[in-house]
C-alpha positions as CSV (number, residue, x, y, z in Angstrom):
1,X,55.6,51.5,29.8
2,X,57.0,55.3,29.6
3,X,60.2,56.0,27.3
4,X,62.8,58.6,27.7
5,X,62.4,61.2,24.8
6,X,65.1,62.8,23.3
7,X,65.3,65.2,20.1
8,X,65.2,62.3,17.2
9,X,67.9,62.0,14.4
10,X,65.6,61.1,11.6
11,X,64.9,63.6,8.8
12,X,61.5,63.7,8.4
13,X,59.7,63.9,4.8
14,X,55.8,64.5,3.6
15,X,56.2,60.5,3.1
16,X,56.1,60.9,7.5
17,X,52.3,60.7,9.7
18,X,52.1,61.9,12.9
19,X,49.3,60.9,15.5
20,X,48.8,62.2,18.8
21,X,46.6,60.5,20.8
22,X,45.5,62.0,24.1
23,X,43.9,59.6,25.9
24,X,42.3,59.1,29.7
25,X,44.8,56.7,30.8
26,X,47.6,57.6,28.6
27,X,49.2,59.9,26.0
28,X,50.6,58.0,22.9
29,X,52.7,59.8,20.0
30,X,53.1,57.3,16.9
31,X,55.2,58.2,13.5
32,X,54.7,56.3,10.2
33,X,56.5,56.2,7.1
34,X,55.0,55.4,4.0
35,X,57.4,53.7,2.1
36,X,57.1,51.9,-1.3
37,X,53.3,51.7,-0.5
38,X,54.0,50.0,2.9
39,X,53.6,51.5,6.0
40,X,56.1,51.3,8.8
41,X,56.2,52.6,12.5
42,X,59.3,54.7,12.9
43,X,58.6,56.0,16.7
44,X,56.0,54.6,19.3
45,X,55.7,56.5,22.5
46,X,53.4,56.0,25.1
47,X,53.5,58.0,28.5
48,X,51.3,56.9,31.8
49,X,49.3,60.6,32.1
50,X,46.4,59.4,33.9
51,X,44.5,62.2,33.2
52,X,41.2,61.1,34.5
53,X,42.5,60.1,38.1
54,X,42.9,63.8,38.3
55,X,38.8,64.0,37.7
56,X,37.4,65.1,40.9
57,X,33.5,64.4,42.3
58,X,32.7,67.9,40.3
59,X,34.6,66.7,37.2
60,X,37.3,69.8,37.5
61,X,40.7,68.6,36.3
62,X,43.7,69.0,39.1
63,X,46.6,71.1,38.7
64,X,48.7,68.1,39.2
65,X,46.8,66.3,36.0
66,X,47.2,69.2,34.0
67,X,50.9,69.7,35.0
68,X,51.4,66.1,33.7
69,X,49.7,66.3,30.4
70,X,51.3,69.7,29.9
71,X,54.9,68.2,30.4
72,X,54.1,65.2,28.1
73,X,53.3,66.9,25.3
74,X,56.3,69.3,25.5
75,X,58.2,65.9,25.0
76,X,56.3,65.1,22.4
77,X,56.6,68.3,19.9
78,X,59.9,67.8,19.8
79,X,59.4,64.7,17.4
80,X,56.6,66.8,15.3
81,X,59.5,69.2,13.6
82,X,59.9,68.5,9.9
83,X,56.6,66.6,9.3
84,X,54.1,68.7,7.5
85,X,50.8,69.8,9.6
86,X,48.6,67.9,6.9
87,X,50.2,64.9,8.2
88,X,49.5,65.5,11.9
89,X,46.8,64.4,13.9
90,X,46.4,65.6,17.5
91,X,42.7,64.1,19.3
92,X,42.0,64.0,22.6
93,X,38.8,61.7,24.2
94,X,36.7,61.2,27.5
95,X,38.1,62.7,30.1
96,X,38.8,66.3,28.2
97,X,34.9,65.2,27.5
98,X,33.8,65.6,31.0
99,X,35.9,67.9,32.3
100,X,34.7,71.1,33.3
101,X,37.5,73.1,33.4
102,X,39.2,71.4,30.1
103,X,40.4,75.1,28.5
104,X,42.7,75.2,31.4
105,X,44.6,72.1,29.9
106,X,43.6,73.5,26.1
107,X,44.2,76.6,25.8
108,X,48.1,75.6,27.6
109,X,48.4,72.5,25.1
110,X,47.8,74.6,22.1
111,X,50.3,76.9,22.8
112,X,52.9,73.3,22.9
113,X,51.6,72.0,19.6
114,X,52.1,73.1,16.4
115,X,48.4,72.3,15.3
116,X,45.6,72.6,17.3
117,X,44.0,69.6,19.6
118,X,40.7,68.3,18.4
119,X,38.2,67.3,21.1
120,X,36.5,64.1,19.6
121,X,33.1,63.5,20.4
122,X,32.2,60.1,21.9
123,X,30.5,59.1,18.3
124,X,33.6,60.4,16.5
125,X,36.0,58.7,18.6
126,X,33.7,54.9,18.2
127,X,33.8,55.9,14.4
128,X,37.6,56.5,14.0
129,X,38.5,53.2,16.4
130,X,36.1,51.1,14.0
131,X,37.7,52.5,11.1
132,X,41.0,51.3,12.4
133,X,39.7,48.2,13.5
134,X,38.5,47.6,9.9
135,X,41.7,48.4,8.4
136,X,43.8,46.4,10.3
137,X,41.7,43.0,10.8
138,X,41.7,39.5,8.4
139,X,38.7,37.9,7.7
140,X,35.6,38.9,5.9
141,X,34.6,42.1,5.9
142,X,31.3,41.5,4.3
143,X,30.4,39.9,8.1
144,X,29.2,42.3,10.8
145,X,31.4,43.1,14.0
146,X,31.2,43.8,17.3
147,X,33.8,46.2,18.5
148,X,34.6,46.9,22.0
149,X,37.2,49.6,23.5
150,X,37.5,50.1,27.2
151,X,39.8,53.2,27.3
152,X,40.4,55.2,30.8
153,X,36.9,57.1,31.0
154,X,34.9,55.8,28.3
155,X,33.9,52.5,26.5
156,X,33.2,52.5,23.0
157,X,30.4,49.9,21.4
158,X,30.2,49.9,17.5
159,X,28.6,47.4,14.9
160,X,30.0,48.0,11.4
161,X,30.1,45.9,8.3
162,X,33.1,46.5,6.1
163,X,34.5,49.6,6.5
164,X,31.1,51.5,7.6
165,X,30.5,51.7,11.2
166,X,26.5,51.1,11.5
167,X,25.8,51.8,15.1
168,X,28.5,53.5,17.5
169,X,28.2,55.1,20.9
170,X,30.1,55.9,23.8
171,X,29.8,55.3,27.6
172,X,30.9,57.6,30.2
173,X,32.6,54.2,31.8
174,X,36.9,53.3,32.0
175,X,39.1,51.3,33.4
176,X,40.5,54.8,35.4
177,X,37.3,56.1,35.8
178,X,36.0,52.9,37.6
179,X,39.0,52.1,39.3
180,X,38.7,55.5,41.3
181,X,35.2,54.9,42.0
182,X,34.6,50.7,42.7
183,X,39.0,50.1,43.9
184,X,39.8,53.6,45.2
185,X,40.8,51.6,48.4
186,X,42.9,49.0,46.5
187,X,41.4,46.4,47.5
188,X,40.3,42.8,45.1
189,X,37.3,41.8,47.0
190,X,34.3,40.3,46.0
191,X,32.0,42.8,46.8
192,X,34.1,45.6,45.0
193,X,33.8,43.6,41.8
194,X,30.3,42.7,42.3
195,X,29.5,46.9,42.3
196,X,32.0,47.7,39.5
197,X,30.3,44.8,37.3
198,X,26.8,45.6,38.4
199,X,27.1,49.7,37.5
200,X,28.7,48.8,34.0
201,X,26.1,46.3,33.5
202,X,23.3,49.1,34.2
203,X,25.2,51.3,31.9
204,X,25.2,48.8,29.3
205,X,21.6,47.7,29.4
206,X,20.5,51.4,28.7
207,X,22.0,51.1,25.4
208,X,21.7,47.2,24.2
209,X,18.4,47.2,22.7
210,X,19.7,48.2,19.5
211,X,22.8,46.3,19.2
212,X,20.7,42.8,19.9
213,X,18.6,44.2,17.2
214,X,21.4,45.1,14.0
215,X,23.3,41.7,15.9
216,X,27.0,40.6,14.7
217,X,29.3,37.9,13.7
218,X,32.6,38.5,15.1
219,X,33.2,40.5,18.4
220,X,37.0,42.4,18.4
221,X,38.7,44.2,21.3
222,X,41.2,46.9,20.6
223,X,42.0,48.3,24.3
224,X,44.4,47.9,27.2
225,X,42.4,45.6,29.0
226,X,41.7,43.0,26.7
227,X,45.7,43.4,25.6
228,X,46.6,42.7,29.1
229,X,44.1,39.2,28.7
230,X,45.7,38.4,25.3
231,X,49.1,38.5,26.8
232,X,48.0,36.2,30.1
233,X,46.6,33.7,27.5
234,X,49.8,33.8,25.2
235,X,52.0,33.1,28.3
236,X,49.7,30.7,29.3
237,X,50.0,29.0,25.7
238,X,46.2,29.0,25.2
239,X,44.9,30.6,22.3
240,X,44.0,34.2,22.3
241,X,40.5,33.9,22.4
242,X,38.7,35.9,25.6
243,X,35.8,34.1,27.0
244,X,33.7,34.4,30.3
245,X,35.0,31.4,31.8
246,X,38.1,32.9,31.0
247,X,37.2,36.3,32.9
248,X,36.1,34.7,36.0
249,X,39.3,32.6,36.1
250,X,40.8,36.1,36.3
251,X,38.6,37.7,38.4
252,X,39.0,34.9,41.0
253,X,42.9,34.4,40.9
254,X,42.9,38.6,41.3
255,X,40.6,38.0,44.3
256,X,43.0,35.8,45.5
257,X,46.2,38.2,45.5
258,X,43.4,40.3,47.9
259,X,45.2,43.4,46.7
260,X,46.1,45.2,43.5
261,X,49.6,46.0,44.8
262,X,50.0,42.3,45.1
263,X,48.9,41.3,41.7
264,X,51.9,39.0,39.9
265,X,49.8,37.7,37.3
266,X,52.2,35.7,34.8
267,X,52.3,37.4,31.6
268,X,50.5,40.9,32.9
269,X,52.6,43.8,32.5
270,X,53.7,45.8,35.2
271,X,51.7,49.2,34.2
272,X,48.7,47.1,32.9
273,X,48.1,46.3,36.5
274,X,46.5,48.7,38.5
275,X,43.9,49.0,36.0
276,X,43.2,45.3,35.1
277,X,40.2,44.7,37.8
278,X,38.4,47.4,36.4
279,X,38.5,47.2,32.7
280,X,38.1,43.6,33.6
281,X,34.8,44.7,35.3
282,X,33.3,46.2,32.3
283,X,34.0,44.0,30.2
284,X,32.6,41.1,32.0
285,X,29.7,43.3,32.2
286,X,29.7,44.2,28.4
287,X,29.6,40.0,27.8
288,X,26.9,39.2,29.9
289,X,24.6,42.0,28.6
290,X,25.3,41.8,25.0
291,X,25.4,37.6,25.6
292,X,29.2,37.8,23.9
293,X,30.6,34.1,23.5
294,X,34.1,35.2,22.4
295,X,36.1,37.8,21.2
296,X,39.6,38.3,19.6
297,X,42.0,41.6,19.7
298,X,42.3,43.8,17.3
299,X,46.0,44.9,16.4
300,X,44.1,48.6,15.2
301,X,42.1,51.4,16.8
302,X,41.9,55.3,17.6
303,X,45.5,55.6,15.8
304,X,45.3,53.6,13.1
305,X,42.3,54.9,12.2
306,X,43.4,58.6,12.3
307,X,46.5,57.8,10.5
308,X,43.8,56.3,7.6
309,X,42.8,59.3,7.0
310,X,45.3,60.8,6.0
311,X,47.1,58.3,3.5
312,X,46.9,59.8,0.0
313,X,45.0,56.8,-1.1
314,X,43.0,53.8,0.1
315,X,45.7,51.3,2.0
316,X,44.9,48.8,4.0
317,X,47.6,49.2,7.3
């Protein structure tokens, strides 16, 4: 969902928190207030970028991708005036990861910003969503987690315990990455699923021996994808709990449709849909290989997480 930006009315203070988030799929800009020791969202922005559609077979970034990302962020510095540059966070994530010719977007972006973008590594980034993850989820926190993000390029894994993440790592896998690759023709087929699933499911047997070692609890999602599940299962008055059976359900009625331009999925979001079958691909994968029985979404991640750090003292958001 994109949103007309305009010059904003509200006076901003050092009590204001800025975080950019530039991500494969999307660019998000979110401002919080703390007031009274409570937090509270004054802006939410999100823009459709797909910056990692504009990935070629050589990983160089197209003009047309960096043109997009360039005009987003002009949009969004006009909300950064008046909030201190302690208080801003700008982080960008996979695809500015892979890319090749990344300074061409850079060096243009920095000139836009009033502080300078910092190119998380794939640990940092798994760190920073499991530190919003823990600081925005109930239960007990003593218990170990599973956390999953399938973003536009890459898929974080992290096991943490509390508020320490134990194990993260990213995979050069996403729901825009593999929808180029396994649905570049558009098509819902069996066979295209079958080779999406099968390639994540490689991917993710490289790097399971340790996570069915340290083991877990509770598994959490905090992306796109699994949002897009959680709002078929609310419409569907079941509870918000994502299972395999579930998945196939999916997988099958979105083989049905034949066609991802004639997805109409009760519940799914109109942007959420050219992207479903392949997040849904991974993530399938990422429960068969790691032998996941359930998992619940997470309302935090990459944003909350950078907006923790920067609260003058431990909150919970």
């Amino acid at each position: 969902m994109q949103k007309k930006i305009s010059q904003p009315n509200v006076q901003y203070t050092d009590s204001h928190f800025a975080v950019i988030d530039l991500g494969s799929n999307s660019f998000f800009l979110q401002i919080t207030q703390l007031k009274n020791n409570q937090l509270e969202i004054v802006e939410k922005v999100k823009q459709k970028v797909r910056l990692a559609a504009g990935l070629n077979s050589k990983n160089e970034l197209s003009n047309e991708a960096i043109i997009r990302g360039l005009d987003c962020l002009t949009l969004f510095s006009k909300y950064l005036n008046g909030i201190p540059l302690n208080n801003i966070r700008i982080v960008t994530t996979a695809t500015l990861r892979i890319a090749i010719n990344r300074d061409d977007f850079l060096v243009q972006a920095n000139t836009i910003l009033p502080l300078k973008i910092n190119l998380l590594s794939g640990e940092q980034e798994a760190k920073t969503i499991y530190s919003g993850v823990a600081h925005t989820s109930q239960g007990d926190c003593n218990k170990k987690r599973l956390v999953i993000d399938i973003g536009g390029a890459s898929t974080e894994l992290i096991i943490g315990q509390g508020f320490e993440a134990k194990h993260a790592i990213s995979v050069n896998m996403g729901c825009v990455s593999y929808r180029e690759k396994f649905f570049s023709d558009g098509l819902l087929t069996e066979k295209n699923f079958t080779t999406a699933i099968c390639a994540a499911s490689e991917k993710i047997h490289s790097i399971s021996e340790k996570f069915s070692l340290l083991g877990w609890q509770s598994a959490l999602g905090s992306s796109g994808c699994m949002q897009a599940l959680a709002e078929i299962l609310r419409d569907r008055q079941q509870p918000v709990k994502i299972t395999a059976a579930f998945m196939q359900e999916i997988k099958q009625e979105l083989i049905n449709y034949r066609s991802i331009d004639n997805i109409q999925l009760s519940g799914l979001r109109e942007d959420r849909k050219p992207v479903l079958a392949s997040g849904l691909s991974i993530l399938i994968a990422i429960f068969k290989v790691l032998k996941i029985s359930e998992l619940t979404l997470s309302t935090g991640a990459l944003r909350e997480g950078l907006l923790y750090e920067m609260l003058p003292s431990q909150r919970v958001i």
